[in-house]
VEXTILUM-215505 format. One record per atom (N, C-alpha, C): residue number from 1; residue in one letter; z, x, y. Coordinates in Angstrom, 1 decimal, always signed. Each point is the difference from the previous one (the first is absolute). Example, Ala and Ser with C-alpha at 12.3 -4.5 7.8 and 13.67 -1.06 7.14 Angstrom:
BEGIN
     n   res        z        x        y
     1     A     +7.8    +13.2     -5.7
     1     A     +0.0     -0.9     +1.2
     1     A     +0.0     +0.9     +1.2
     2     S     -0.7     -0.4     +1.1
     2     S     +0.0     +0.9     +1.1
     2     S     +0.8     -0.8     +1.1
END
This chain:
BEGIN
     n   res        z        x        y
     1     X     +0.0     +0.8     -1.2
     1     X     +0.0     -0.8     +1.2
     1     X     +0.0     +0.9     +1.2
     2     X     -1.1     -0.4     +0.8
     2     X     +0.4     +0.8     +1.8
     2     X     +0.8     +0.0     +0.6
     3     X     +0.3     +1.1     +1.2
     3     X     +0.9     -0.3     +0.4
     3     X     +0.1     -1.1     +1.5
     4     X     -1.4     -0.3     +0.2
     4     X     -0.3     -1.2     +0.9
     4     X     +0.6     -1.2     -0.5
     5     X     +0.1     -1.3     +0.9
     5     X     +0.2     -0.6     -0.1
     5     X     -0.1     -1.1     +0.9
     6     X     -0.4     -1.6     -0.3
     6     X     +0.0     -1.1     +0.9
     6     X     +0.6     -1.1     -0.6
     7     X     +1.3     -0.8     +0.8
     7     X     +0.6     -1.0     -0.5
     7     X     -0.4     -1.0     +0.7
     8     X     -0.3     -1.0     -0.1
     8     X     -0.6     -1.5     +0.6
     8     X     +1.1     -1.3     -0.3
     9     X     +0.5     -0.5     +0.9
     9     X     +0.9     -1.9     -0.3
     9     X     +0.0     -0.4     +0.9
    10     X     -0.4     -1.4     -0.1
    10     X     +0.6     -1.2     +0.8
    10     X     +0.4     -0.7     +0.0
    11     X     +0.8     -0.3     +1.0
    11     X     +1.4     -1.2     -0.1
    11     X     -0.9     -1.0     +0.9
    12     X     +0.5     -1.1     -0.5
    12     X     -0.4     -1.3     +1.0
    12     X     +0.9     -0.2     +0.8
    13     X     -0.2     -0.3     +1.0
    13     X     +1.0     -0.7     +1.2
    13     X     +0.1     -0.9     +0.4
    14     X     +1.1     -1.1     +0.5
    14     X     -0.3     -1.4     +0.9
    14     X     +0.4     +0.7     +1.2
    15     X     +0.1     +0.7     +0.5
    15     X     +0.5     +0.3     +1.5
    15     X     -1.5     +0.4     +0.5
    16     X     +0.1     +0.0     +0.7
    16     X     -1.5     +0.4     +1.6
    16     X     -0.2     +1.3     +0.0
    17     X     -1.1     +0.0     -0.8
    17     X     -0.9     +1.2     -0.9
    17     X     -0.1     +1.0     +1.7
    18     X     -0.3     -0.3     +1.0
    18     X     +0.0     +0.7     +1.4
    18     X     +1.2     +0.4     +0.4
    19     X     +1.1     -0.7     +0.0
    19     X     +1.2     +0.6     +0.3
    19     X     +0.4     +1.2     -1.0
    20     X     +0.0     -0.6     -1.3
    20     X     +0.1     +1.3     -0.9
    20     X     -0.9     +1.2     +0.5
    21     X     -1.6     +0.2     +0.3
    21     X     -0.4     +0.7     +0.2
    21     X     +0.3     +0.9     +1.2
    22     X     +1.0     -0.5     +0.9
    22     X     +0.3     +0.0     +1.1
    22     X     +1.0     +1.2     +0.4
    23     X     +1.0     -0.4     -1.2
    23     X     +1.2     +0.8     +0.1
    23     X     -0.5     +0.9     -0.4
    24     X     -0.6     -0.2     -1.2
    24     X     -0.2     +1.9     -0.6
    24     X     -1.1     +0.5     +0.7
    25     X     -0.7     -0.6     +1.2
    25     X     -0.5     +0.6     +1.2
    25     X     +0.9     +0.9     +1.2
    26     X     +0.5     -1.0     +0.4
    26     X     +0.7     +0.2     +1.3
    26     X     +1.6     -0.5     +0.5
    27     X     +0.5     -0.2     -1.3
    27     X     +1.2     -0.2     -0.4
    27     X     +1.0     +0.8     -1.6
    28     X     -0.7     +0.6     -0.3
    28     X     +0.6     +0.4     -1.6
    28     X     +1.6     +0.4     +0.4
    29     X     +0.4     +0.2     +1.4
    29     X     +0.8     -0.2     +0.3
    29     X     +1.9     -0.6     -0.1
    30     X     -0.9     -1.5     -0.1
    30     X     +0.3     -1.7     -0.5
    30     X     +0.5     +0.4     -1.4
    31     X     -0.3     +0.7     -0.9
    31     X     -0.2     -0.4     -1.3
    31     X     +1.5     +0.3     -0.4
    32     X     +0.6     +0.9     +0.4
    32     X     +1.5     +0.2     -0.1
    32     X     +0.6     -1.2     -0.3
    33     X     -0.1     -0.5     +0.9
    33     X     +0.6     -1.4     +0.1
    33     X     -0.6     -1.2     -0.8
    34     X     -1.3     +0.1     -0.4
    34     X     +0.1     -1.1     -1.1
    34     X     +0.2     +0.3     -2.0
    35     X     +0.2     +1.5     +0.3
    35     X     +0.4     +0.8     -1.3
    35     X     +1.1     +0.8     -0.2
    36     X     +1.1     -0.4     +0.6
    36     X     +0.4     +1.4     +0.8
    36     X     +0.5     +0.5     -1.6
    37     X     +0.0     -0.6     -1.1
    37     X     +0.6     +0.6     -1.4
    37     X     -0.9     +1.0     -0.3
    38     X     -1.2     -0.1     +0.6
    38     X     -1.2     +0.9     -0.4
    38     X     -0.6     +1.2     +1.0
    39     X     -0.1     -0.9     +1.2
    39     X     -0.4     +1.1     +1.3
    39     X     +1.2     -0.1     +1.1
    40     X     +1.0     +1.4     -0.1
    40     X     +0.7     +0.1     +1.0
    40     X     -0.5     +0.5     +1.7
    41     X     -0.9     +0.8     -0.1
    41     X     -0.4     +0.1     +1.8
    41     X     -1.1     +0.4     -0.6
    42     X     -0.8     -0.4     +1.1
    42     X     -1.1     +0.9     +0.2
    42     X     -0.3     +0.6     +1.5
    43     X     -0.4     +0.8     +0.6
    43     X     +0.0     +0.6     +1.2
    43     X     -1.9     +0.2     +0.1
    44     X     -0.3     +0.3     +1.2
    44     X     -1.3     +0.2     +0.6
    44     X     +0.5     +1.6     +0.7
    45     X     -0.3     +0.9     -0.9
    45     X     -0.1     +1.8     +0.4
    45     X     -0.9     +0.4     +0.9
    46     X     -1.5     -0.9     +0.1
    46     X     -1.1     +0.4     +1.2
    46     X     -0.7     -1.0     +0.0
    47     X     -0.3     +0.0     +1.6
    47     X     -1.4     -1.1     -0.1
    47     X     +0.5     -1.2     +0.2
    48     X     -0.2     -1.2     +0.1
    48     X     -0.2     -1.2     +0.4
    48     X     -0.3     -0.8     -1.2
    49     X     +1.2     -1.0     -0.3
    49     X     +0.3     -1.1     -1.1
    49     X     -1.7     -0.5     -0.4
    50     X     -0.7     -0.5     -1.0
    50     X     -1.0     -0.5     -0.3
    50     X     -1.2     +0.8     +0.5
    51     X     -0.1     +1.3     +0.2
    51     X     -0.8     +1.0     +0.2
    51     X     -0.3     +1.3     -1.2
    52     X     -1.6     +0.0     +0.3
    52     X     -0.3     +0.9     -1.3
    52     X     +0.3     +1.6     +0.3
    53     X     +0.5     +1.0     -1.0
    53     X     +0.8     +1.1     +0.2
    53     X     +1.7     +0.0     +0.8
    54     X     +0.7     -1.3     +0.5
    54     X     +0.9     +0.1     +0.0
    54     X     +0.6     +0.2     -1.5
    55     X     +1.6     +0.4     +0.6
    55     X     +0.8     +0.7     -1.6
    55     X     +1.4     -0.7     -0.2
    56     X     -0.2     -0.3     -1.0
    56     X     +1.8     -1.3     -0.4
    56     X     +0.8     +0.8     -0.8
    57     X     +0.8     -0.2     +0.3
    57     X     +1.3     +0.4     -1.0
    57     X     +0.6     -1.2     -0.7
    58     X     +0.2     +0.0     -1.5
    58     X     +0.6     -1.2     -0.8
    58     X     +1.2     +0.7     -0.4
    59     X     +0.9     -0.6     -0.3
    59     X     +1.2     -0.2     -0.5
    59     X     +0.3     -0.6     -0.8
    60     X     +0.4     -0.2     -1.6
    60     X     -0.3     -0.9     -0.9
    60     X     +0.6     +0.3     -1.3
    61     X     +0.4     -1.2     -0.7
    61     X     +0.3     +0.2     -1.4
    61     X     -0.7     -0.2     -1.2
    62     X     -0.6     +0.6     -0.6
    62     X     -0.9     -0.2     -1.3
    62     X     +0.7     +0.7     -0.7
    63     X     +0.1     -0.9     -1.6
    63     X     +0.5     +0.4     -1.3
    63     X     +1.6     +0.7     +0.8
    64     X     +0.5     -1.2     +0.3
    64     X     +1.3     +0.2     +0.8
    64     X     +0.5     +1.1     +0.1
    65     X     -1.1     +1.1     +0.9
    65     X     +0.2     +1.6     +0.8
    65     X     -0.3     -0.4     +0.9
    66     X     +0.8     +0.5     +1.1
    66     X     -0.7     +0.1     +1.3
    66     X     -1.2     +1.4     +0.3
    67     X     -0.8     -0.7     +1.1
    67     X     -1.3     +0.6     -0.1
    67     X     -0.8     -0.3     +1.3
    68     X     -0.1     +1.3     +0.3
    68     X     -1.0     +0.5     +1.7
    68     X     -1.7     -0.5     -1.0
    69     X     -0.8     -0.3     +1.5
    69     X     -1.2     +0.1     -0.2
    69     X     -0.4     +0.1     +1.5
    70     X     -1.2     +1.1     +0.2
    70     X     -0.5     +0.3     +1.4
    70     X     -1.1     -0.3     -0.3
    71     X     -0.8     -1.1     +0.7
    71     X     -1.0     -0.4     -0.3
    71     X     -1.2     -0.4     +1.4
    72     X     -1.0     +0.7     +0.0
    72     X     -1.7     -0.4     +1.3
    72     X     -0.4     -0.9     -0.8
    73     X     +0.1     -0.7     +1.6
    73     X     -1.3     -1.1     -0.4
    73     X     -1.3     +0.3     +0.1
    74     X     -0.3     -0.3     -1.2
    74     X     -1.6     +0.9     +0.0
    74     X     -1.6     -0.6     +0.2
    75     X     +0.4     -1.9     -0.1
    75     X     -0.8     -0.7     +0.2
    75     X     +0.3     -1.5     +0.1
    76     X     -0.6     -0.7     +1.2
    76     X     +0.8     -1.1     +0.7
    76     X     -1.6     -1.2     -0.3
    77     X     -0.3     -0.9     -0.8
    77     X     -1.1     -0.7     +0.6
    77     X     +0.9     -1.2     -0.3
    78     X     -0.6     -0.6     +1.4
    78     X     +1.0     -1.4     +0.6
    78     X     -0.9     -0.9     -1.2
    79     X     -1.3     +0.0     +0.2
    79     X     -0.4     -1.1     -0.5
    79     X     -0.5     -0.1     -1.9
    80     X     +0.7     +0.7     -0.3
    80     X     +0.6     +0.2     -1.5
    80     X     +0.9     -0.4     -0.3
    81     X     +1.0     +0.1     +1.4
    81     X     +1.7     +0.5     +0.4
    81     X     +0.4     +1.0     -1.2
    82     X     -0.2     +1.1     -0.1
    82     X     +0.2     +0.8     -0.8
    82     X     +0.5     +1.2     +0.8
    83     X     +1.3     +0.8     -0.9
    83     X     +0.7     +1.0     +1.0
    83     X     +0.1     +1.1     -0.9
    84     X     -0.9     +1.4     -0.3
    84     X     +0.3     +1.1     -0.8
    84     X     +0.7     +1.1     +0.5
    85     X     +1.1     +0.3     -0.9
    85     X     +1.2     +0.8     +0.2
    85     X     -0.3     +1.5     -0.7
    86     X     +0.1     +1.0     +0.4
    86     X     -0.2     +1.3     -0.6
    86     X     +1.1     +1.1     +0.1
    87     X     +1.1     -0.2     -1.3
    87     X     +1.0     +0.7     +0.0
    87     X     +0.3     +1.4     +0.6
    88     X     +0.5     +0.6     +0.7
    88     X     -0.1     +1.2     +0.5
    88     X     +1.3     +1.3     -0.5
    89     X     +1.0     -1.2     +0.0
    89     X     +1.8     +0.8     -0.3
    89     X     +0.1     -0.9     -0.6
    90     X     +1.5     +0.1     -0.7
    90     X     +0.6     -1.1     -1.0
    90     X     +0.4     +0.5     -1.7
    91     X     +0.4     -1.1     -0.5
    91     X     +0.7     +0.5     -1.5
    91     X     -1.0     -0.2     -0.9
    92     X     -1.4     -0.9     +0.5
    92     X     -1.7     -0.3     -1.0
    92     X     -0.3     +1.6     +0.2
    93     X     -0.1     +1.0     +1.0
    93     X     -0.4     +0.8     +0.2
    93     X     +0.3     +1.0     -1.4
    94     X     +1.4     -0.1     -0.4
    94     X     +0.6     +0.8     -0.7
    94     X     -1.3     -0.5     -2.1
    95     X     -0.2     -0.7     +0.3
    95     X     -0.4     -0.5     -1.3
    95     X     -2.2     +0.0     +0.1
    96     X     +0.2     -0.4     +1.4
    96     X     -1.3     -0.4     +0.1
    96     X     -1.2     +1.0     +1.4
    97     X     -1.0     +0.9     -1.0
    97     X     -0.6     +0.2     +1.4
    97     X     -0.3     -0.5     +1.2
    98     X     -0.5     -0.9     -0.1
    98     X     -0.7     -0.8     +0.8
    98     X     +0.6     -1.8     -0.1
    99     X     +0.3     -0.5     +1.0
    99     X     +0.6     -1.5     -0.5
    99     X     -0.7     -0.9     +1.1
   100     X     -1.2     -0.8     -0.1
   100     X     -0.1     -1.1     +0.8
   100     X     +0.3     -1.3     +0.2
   101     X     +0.5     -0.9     +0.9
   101     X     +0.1     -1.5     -0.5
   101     X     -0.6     -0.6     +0.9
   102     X     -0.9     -1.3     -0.5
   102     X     -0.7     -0.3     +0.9
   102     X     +1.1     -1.9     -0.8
   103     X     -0.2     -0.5     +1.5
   103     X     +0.7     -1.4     +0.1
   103     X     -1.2     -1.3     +0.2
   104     X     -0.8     -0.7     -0.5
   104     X     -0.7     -0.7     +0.7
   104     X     +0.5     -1.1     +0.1
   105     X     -0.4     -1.1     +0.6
   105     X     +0.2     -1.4     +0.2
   105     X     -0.9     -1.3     -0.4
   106     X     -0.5     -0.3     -0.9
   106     X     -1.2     -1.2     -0.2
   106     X     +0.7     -1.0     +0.5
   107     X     -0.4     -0.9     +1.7
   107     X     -0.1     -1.2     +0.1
   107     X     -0.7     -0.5     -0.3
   108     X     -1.1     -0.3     -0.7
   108     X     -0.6     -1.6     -0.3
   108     X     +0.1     -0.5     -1.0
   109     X     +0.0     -1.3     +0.5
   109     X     +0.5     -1.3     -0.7
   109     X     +2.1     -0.2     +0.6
   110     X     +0.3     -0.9     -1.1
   110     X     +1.5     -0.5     +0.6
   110     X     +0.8     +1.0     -0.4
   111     X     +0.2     +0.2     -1.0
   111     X     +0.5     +1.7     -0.4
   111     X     -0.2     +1.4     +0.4
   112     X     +0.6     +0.4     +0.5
   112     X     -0.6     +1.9     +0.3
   112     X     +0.8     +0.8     -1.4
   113     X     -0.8     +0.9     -0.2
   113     X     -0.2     +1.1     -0.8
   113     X     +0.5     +1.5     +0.1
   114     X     +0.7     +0.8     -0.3
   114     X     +0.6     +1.0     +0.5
   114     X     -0.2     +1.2     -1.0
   115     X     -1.1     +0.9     +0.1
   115     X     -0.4     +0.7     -0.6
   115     X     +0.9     +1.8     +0.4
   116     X     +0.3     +0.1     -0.8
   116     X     +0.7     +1.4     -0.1
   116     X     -0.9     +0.8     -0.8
   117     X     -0.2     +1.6     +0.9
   117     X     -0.6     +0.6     -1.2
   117     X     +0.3     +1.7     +0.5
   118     X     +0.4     +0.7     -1.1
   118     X     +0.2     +1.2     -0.3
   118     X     -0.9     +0.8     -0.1
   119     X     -0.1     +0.7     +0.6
   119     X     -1.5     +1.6     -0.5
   119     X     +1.1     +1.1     +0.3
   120     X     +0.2     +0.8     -1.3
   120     X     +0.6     +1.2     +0.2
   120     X     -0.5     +1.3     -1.3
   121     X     +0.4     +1.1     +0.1
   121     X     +0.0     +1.0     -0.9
   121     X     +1.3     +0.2     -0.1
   122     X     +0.3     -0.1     -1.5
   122     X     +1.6     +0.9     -0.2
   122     X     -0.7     +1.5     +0.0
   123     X     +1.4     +0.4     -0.3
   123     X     +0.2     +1.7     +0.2
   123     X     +0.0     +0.8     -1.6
   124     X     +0.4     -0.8     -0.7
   124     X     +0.0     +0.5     -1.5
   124     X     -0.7     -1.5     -0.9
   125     X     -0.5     +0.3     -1.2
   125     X     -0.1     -1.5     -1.2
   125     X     +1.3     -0.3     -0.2
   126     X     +1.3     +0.6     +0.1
   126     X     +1.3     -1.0     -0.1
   126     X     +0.6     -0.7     +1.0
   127     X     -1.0     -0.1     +0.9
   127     X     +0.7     -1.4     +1.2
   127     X     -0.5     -1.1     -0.7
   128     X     +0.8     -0.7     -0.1
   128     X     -0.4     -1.2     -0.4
   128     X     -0.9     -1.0     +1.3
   129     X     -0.7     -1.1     -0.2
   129     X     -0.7     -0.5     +0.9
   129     X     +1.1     -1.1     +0.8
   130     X     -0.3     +0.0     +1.3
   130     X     +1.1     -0.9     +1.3
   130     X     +0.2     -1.5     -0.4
   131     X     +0.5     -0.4     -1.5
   131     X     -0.1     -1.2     -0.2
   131     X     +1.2     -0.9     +0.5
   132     X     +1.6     +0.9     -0.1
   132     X     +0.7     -0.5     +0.9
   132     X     +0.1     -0.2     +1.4
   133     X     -1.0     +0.9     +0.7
   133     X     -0.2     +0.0     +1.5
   133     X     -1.1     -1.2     +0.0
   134     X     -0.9     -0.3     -0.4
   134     X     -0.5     -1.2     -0.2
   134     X     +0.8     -1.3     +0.3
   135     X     +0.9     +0.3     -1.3
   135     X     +1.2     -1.5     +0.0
   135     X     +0.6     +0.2     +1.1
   136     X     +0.0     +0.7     +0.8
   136     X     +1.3     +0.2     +1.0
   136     X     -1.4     -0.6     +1.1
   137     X     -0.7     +0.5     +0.3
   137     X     -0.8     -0.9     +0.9
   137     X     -0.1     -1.5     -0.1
   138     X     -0.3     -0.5     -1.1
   138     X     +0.0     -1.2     -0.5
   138     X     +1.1     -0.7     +0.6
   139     X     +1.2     +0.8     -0.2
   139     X     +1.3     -0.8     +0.1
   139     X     +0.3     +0.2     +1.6
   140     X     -0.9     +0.7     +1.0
   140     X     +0.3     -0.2     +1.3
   140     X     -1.1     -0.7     +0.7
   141     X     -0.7     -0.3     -0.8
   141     X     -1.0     -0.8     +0.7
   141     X     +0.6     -1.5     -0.3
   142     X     +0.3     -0.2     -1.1
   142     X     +1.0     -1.4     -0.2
   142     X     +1.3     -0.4     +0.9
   143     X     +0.7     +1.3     +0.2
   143     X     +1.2     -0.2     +1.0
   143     X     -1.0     +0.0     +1.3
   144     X     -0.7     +0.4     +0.6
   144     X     -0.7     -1.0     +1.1
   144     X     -0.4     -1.3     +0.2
   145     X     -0.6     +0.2     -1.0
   145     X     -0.9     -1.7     -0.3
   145     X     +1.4     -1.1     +0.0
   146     X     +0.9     +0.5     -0.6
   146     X     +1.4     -0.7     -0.2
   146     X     +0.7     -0.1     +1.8
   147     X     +0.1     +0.8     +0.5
   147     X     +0.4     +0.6     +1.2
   147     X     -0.8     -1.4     +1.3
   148     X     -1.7     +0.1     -0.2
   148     X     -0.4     -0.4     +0.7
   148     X     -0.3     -1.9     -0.4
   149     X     +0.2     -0.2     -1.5
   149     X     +0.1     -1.4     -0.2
   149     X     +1.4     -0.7     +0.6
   150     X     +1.2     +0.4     +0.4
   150     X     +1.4     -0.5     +0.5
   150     X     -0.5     -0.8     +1.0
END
């Protein structure tokens, strides 16, 4: 098996497939607060909230460790609403050459669609592939959708 890799899921959502796409634009901010079990802070290091080449800092618990992630936004299209994230520092770094996540949004129809997807290289064949960082996305895109249905 290579050491490339691409992981693909989507969750369905009832909340406002634009608002979702929104926050993880120009709010990822927010998300503390509708996860905080999952995402403790996030900070803006350079650049301007919902701008391409600014740089975020996460704060976060996966596989109940706490865990840095420094992450550029690497590509913004509104009308996809899609936001790609390109790991730079962090605890993926230690496992993974290269780590991208890209977030998109499908509004059409009554339902929106919430596509997560992974493109990375580990560092050795014994990294296993990001399937619990998958679930842990999953499960913060639902604490939104939860967040923003109240």
């Amino acid at each position: 098996m290579g050491l490339n890799g691409k992981m693909v899921r989507d969750v369905e959502i009832k909340s406002d497939g634009d608002v979702f796409h929104e926050i993880f634009r120009y709010r990822p901010h927010h998300i503390s607060t509708m996860s905080p079990g999952n995402i403790q802070n996030v900070d803006l290091h350079e650049g301007d909230w919902g701008t391409v080449g600014s740089v975020i800092f996460w704060n976060y618990t996966h596989d109940e460790k706490e865990k840095t992630a420094k992450e550029v936004i690497e590509a913004i299209d509104e009308e996809k609403k899609l936001v790609t994230f390109k790991v730079v520092e962090g605890d993926l770094l230690q496992l993974y050459k290269t780590f991208i996540i890209t977030v998109h949004v499908d509004t059409k129809g009554e339902n929106n669609l919430v596509t997560w997807t992974f493109e990375y290289e580990k560092l050795n064949g014994d990294v296993e592939d990001p399937t619990t960082l998958m679930d842990f996305c999953i499960v913060v895109t639902k604490d939104i959708e939860t967040h923003h249905l109240k």
